[in-house]
C-alpha positions in Angstrom: 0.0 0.0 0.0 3.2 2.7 0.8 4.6 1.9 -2.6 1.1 3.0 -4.3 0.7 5.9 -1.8 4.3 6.7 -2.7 3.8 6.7 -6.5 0.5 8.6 -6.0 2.8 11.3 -4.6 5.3 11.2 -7.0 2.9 11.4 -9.7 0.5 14.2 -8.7 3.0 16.3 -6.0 6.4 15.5 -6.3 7.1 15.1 -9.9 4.8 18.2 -10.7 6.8 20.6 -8.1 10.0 19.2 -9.4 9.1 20.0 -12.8 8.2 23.4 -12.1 11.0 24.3 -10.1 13.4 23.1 -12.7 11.4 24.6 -16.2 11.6 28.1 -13.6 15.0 28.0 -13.1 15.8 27.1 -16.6 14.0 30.3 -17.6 15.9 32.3 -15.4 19.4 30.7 -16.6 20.2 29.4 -12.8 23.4 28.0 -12.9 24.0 24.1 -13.5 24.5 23.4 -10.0 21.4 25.3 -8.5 19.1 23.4 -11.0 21.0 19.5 -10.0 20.6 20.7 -6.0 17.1 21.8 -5.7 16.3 18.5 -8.0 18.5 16.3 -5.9 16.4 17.6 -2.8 13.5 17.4 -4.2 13.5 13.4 -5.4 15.3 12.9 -1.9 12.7 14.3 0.0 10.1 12.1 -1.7 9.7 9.9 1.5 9.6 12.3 3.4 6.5 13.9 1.9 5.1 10.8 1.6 4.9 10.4 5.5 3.3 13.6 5.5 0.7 12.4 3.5 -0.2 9.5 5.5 -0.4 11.6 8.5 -2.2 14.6 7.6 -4.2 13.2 4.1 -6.6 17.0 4.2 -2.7 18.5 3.8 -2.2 16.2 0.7 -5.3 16.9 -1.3 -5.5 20.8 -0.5 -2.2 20.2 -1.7 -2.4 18.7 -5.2 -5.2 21.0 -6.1 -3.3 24.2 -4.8 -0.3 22.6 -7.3 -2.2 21.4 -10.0 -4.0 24.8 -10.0 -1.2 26.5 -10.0 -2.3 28.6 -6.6 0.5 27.1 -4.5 4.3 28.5 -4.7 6.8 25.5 -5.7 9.5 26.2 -3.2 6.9 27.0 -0.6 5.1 23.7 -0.9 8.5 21.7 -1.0 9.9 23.8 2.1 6.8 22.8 4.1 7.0 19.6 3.5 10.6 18.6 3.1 12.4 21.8 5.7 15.4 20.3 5.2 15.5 21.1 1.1 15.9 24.9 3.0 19.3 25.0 1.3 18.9 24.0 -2.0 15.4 26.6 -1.6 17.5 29.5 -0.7 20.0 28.7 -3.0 17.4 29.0 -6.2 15.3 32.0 -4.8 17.1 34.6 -6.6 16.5 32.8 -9.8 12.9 32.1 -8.7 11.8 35.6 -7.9 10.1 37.3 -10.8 12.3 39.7 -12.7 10.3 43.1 -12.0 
């Protein structure tokens, strides 16, 4: 049942934030090493979201819609669940912001 839960996540939260992240950092021309770190954390933290999602399921589906929807902030949705991708966050933020 985990590994479904767990390819559920990947699927509608993980992979979709990932890909985000990564097409926004593209755009901005982040360097090589920004783009592989907040990737790296991102697929690493996978388990961890995962137990999020067991324990709090109204956090998961508020969740997915606020992602699929495009209402919820990428790095703010991975910070929340996985704190410890803080570095690779803050890292990528200035390529993140909007250029004004």
């Amino acid at each position: 049942m985990n590994d479904l839960i767990a390819a559920l996540v990947s699927l509608l939260l993980t992979g979709p934030l990932q890909s985000t992240m990564e097409e926004k950092l593209a755009a901005a021309r982040a360097p090589q090493a920004v783009v592989a770190q907040v990737s790296a954390c991102a697929s690493t933290a996978a388990p961890v979201v995962v137990e999020r999602v067991l324990g709090d399921p109204w956090w998961a589906v508020t969740t997915v819609v606020r992602v699929w929807t495009g209402l919820a902030d990428p790095e703010a949705v991975l910070l929340d669940a996985a704190p410890a991708c803080r570095p690779a966050i803050e890292a990528a933020r200035p390529f993140l912001r909007p250029s004004i």
